[in-house]
C-alpha positions in Angstrom: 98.2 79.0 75.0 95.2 78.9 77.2 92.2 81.1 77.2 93.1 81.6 80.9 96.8 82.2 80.1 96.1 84.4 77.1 93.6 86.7 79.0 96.3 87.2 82.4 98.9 88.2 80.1 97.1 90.2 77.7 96.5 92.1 81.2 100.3 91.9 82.1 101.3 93.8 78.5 98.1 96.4 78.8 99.0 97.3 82.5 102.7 97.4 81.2 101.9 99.8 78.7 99.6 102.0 80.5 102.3 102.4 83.5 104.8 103.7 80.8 102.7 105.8 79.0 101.9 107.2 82.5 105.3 107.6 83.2 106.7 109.3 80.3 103.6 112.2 80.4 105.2 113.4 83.7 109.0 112.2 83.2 110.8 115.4 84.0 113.3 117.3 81.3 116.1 117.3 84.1 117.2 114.6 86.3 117.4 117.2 89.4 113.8 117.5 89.6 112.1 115.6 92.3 109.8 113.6 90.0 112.0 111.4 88.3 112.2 108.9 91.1 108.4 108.0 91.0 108.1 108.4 87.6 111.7 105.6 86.3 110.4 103.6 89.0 106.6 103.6 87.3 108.5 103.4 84.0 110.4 100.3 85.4 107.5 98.2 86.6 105.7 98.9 82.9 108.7 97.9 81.0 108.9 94.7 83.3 105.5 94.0 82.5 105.9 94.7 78.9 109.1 93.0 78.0 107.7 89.4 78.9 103.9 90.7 77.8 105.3 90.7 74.6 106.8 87.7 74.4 103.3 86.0 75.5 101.6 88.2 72.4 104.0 86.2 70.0 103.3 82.6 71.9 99.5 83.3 71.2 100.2 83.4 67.6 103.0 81.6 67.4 101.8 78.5 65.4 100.6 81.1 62.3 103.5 83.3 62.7 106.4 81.2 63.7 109.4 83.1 61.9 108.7 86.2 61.0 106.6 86.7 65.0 109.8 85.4 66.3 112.1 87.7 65.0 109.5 90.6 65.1 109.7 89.6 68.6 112.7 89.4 69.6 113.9 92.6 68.0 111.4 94.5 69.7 112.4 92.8 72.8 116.3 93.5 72.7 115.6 96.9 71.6 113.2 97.8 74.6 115.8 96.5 76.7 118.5 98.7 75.1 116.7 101.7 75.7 114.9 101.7 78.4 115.9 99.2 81.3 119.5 101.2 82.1 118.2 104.8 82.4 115.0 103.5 84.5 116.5 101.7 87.1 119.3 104.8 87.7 116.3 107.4 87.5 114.8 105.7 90.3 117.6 104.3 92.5 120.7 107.1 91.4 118.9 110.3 89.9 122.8 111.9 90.0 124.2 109.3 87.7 121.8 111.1 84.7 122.8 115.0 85.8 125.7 114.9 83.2 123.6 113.5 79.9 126.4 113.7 77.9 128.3 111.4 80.3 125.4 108.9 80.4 125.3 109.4 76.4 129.0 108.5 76.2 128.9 105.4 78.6 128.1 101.7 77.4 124.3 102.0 78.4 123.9 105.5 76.0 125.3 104.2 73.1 122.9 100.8 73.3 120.3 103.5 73.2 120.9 103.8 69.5 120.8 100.2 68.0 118.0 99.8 70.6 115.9 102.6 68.7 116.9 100.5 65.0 115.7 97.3 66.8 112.4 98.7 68.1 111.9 100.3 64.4 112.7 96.8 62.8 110.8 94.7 65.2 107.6 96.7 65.2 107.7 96.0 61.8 108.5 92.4 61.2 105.6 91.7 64.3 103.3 94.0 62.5 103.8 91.7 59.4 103.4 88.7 61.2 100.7 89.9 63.2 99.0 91.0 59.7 99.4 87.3 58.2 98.6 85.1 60.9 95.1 86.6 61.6 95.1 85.4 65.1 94.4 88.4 66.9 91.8 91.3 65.6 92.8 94.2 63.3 93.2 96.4 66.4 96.8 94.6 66.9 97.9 95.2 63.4 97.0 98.7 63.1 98.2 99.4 66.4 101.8 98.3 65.5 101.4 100.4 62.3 100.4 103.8 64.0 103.5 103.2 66.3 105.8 103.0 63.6 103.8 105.7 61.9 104.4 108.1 65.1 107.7 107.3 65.5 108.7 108.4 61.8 107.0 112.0 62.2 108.0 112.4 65.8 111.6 112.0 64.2 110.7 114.7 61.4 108.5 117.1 63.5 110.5 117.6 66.8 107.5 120.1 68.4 105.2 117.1 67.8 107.5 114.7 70.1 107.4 117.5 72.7 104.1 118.4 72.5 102.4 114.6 73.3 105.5 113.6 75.4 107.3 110.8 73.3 107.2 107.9 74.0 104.0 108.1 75.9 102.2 107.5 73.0 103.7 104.4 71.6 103.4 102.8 75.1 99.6 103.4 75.0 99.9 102.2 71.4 101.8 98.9 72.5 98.9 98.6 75.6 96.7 98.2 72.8 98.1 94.8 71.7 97.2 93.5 75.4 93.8 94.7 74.9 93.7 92.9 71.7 94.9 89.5 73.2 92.1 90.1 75.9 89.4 90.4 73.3 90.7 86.8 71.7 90.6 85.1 75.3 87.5 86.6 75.5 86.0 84.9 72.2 88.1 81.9 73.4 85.4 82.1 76.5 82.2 82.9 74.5 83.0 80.0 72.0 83.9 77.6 74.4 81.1 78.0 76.9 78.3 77.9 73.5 80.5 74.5 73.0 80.1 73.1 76.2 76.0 74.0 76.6 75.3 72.5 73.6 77.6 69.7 75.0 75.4 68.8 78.3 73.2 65.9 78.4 70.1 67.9 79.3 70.9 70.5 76.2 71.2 67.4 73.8 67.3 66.1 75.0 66.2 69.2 74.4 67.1 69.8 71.0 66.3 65.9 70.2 62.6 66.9 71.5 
């Protein structure tokens, strides 16, 4: 992957993740209030963002995490999908369709919701691993994945602490952090290549023959 291609998409997946995390700190309790519109379809353009975002994270390190990345990858993608893409798009274009929760809950697109959570929860794993062993991008990644996981075990034992940061807003600022980190690469990409280049030039090769 290019150091141009790296850097846009590293952009992509933090935008992504910053639009979710926006979304889900004002995402009403109740589907009748008037803020759910603006706030799935915010939600929707992050998760759009994100979903291919992270597929470009796992092409950057793809050729020292080829396996484990993959499935890492995937996993997280599917489950994302499962969970969040159905009640997004009827939050912003059919609010009504969520004022019975237990109907939505009961429908094909509810019960996804569950193995979507166990993929996330696997995935998020199996990319921190691979993130963790291929070394491409800085420790910020790695650790990121880790406090999301982290979060998401004692938001599921400490309900006041869900409700009290707004889960998931947290984990989607977590996961912007992984486009920040492929930013950073691109940016050493830059640095290294330009140093490269100027030592490259004619003119820089007199001078250090003088």
């Amino acid at each position: 992957m290019t150091t141009h291609t790296l850097r846009r998409w590293g952009a992509v997946l933090f935008a992504g993740g910053l639009c979710l995390t926006l979304s889900y700190l004002f995402y009403p309790s109740t589907a009748h209030s008037s803020l759910i519109r603006p706030c799935a379809a915010l939600g929707l353009v992050g998760i759009l963002m994100v979903l291919p975002g992270l597929i470009a994270y796992q092409r950057g390190q793809a050729a020292r995490a080829t396996v484990n990345g993959w499935i890492g990858t995937t996993l997280l993608f599917a489950g994302l999908g499962m969970l969040e893409i159905a009640h997004l798009i009827l939050g912003a274009f059919s609010p009504s369709s969520l004022y019975d929760l237990d109907a939505y809950h009961a429908s094909l697109w509810g019960e996804l919701e569950f193995p979507g959570v166990i993929c996330i929860a696997i995935g998020t794993i199996v990319l921190a691993i691979a993130t963790r062993r291929s070394g491409f991008y800085p420790r910020l990644a790695f650790w990121a994945l880790v406090a999301n996981v982290t979060f998401a075990v004692a938001d599921s034992f400490v309900v006041p602490l869900g409700d009290a940061v707004r889960t998931p807003a947290p984990n989607y600022a977590l996961t912007a952090l992984l486009g920040l980190a492929m930013i950073r690469v691109a940016q050493a990409r830059g640095t290294r290549d330009g140093a490269v280049e100027s030592l490259n030039r004619p003119d820089s090769q007199i001078s250090v023959k003088q």
